[in-house]
N, C-alpha and C positions, 0 to 999 in steps of 0.2 A: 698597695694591696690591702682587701679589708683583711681585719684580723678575726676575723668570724670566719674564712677560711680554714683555719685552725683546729676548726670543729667540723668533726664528719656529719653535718648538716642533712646531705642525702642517706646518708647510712644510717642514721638514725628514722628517718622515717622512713625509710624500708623495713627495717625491722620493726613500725611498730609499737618502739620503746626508748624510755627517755630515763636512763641510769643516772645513781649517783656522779659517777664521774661525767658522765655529760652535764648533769646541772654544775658543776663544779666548773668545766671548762666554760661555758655560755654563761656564767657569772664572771668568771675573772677577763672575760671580752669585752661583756656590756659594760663593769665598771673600770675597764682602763683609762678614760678618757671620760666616763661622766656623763654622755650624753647614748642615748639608744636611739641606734641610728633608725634610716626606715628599713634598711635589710634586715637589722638587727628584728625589729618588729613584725617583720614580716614573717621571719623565722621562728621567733617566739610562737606566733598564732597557726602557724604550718606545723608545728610540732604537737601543739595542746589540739591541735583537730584530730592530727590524722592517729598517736599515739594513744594506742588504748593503753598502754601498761606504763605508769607514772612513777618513778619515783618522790616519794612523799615532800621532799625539798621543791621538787619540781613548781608547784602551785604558786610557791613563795615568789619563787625568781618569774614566775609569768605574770603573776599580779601586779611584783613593783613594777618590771619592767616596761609593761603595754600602758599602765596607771602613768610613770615618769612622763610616756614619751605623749600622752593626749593630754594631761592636764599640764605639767609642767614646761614642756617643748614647743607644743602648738600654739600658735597668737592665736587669740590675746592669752599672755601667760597667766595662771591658775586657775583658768575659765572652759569651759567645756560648751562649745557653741552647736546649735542645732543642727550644723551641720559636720561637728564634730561625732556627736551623739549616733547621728544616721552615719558616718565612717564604722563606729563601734558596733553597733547593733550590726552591720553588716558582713561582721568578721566574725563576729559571736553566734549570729543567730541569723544567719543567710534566709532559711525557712522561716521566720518569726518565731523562734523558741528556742531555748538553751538546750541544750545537751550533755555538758558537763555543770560540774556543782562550783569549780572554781571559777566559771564563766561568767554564773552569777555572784559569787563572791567580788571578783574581779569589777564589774557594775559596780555593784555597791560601794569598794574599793575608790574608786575613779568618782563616787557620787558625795562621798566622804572626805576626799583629798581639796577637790575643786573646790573653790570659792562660791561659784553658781553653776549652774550647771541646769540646761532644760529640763521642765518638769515631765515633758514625758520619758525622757532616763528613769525619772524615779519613778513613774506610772508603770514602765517596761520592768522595770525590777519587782515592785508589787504584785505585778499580772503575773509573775512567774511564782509566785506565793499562790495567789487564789489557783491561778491551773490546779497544782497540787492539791487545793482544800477542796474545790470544787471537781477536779475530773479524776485527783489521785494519778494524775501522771505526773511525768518529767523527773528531773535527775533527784528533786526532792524526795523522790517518791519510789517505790518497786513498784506500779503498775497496777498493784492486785485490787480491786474491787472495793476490798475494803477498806483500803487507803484514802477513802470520800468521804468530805462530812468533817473534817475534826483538822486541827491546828496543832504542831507540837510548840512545844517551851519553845525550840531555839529558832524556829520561824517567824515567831509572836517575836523575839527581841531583833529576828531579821527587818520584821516590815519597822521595828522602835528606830532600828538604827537608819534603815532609807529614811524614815521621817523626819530624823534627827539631821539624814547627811542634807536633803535639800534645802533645808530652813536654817542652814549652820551660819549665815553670817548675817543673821538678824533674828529681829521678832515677826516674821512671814506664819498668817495664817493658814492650814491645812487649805490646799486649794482643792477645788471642787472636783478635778480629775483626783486627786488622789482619795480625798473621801468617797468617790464613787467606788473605788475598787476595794476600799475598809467595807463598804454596806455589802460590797457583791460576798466578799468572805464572810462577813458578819450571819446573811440570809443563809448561805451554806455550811456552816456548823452545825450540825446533828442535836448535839447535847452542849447546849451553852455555859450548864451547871459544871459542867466536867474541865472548864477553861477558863478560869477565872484572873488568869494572868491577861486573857484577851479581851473578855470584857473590861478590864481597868484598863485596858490603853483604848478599848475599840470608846467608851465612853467618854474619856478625857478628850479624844481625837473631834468626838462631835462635838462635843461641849466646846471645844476650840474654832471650831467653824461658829454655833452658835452664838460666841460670844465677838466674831471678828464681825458678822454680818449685823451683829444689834451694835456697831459703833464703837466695841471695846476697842481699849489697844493692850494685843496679846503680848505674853513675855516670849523668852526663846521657847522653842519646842523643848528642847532639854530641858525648862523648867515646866513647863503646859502639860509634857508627856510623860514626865518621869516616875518611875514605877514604885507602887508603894506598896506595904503589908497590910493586912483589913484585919478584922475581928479574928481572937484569937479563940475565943468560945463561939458557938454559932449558936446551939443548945439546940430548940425542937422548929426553928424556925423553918418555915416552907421553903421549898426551892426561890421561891419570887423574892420572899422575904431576905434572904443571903442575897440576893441578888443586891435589891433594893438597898440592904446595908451596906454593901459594899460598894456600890455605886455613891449613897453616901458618902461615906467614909474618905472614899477615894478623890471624888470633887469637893470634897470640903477642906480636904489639904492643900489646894493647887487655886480656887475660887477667888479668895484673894487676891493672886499676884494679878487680873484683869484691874482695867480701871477704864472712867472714861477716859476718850479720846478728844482732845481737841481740836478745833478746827485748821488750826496750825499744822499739828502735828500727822492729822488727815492728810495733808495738802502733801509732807513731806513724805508720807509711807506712799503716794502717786506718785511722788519723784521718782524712788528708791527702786520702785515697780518699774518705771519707765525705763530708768538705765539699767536693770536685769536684762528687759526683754530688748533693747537695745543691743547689748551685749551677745546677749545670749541667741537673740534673734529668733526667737522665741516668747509670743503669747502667756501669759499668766492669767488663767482663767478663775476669777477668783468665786465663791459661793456666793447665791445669794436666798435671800430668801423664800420666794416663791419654789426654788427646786429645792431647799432645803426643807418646806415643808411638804410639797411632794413626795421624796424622797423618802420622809420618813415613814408616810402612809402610804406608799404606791402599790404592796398587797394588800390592804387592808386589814392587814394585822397588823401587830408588834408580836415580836420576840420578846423571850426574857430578860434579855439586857437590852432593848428597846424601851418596851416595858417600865423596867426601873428609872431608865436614864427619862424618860419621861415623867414619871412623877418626881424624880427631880428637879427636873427644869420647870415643873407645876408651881413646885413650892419657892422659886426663883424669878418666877414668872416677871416679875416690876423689873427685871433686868434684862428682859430678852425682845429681842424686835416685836412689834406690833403683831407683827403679821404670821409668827412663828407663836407667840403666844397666845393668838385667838386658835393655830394648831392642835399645842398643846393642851390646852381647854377640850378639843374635842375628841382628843384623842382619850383624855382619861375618860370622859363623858362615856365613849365606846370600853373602855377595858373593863 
């Protein structure tokens, strides 16, 4: 007989609500024995849907527990396969979108733990950031209107840490899926001056692609992304200008750990790429040039951290791909 029997299962989602004492007993089940069974998981995710009324413990015990049983229980172990990923997303987000906020946590959780894990896991956890930035819905969010346009501190160190969790067991450059969904929130930010925690990652983030497609070979994202303080006087300088500084400031602390790559070592980051998507059974689509300078220009403006990062990359230019640096060129030509 299981021992999850134990726990009034039904009764609790009848009513609803998930008490102390219920996480208290559905903790001391799951970890009798070490392993989370699939009823055990089943039940976890039947309660965090249907329960609107959480006890604050609760999140803890749904995260390790659904995290244990996909990353650590499922073959191949510490690995999270694409068709691991579509299991998750199917439990979490049956309609394609979250609903609760530990749901996405729980993502990121599972994208954190994992060794590898498909990139669109992490493209799905991003998108549920821009939703928020861009329509001001979801659990991120209350709805209201004016909830559009703008990034908080602890969403910016949300999308740091998905970047951080997919690229965690090497030096894997920003792939093109996921910089696509940095550009989509980047274009929807209102006031770019007002977030300047986002410009320093949204900059280093491209500067990581620009520097993986001119042939560098990137360090880990913990060191490529890692966040840092800029000018502590700004004085009378222009909004562009704080920009510009800090876009400085910020790539000039990080610009060194690139280097070239060797032909070797090329050969071996296609290995490394081959047994991911092997694994993971899943495509890694990486950037390249031509969309990378698309991309940059596909309104025909820049933004202010475009902008900057741009005349940065001006004054860098003998390091950057051909084809991105004749960009570059005409992009300032136009600002």
């Amino acid at each position: 007989m299981s021992a999850l029997r134990s726990v009034p299962i039904d009764e609790i989602v009848r009513s609803g609500t998930i008490r102390d004492i219920d996480v208290l007993r559905l903790r001391t089940v799951i970890h009798s024995d070490g392993i989370v069974s699939d009823e055990e998981a089943e039940a976890l995710l039947q309660i965090n849907s249907i329960c609107s009324a959480q006890d604050p413990r609760w999140s803890e015990l749904f995260i390790e527990g659904i995290t244990d049983y996909i990353v650590n229980q499922a073959e191949p172990e510490g690995y999270v396969t694409a068709e691991g990923a579509q299991w998750l997303l199917a439990q979490v987000a049956p309609a394609g979108a979250i609903t609760r906020k530990n749901e996405l946590d729980l993502i990121i959780n599972v994208l954190d733990k994992a060794r590898w894990a498909p990139v669109s896991l992490a493209c799905f956890a991003l998108g549920e950031i821009r939703r928020a930035v861009v329509d001001g819905v979801g659990p991120l969010r209350c709805g209201d209107v004016t909830d559009k346009g703008w990034i908080s501190d602890e969403e910016i160190e949300q999308v740091r840490r998905i970047l951080y969790a997919f690229g965690s067991d090497g030096g894997v450059a920003v792939t093109r899926p996921e910089a696509d969904v940095l550009f989509d929130i980047n274009d929807a930010i209102v006031n770019p001056q007002a977030c300047p925690l986002w410009t320093d990652l949204f900059v280093k983030a491209v500067a990581n692609v620009v520097m993986a497609v001119s042939g560098q070979a990137v360090p880990p994202r913990e060191e490529a992304l890692r966040s840092d303080a800029w000018l502590n006087e700004r004085g009378n300088l222009s909004p562009l200008s704080i920009l510009s500084a800090m876009v400085t400031s910020s790539l000039d602390s990080i610009w060194t750990v690139y280097r070239d790559q060797s032909p070797e070592e090329r050969a071996l980051a296609r290995l490394e790429q081959q047994r991911i998507e092997i694994i993971t059974n899943e495509e890694i689509t990486q950037a390249e040039a031509g969309w990378l300078s698309e991309r940059l220009s596909r309104d025909g403006r820049l933004g202010p951290s475009e902008a900057a990062l741009i005349a940065y990359l001006n004054r860098e230019s003998p390091n950057i791909h051909p084809d991105l640096q004749a960009t570059v060129e005409r992009l300032m030509r136009a600002a």
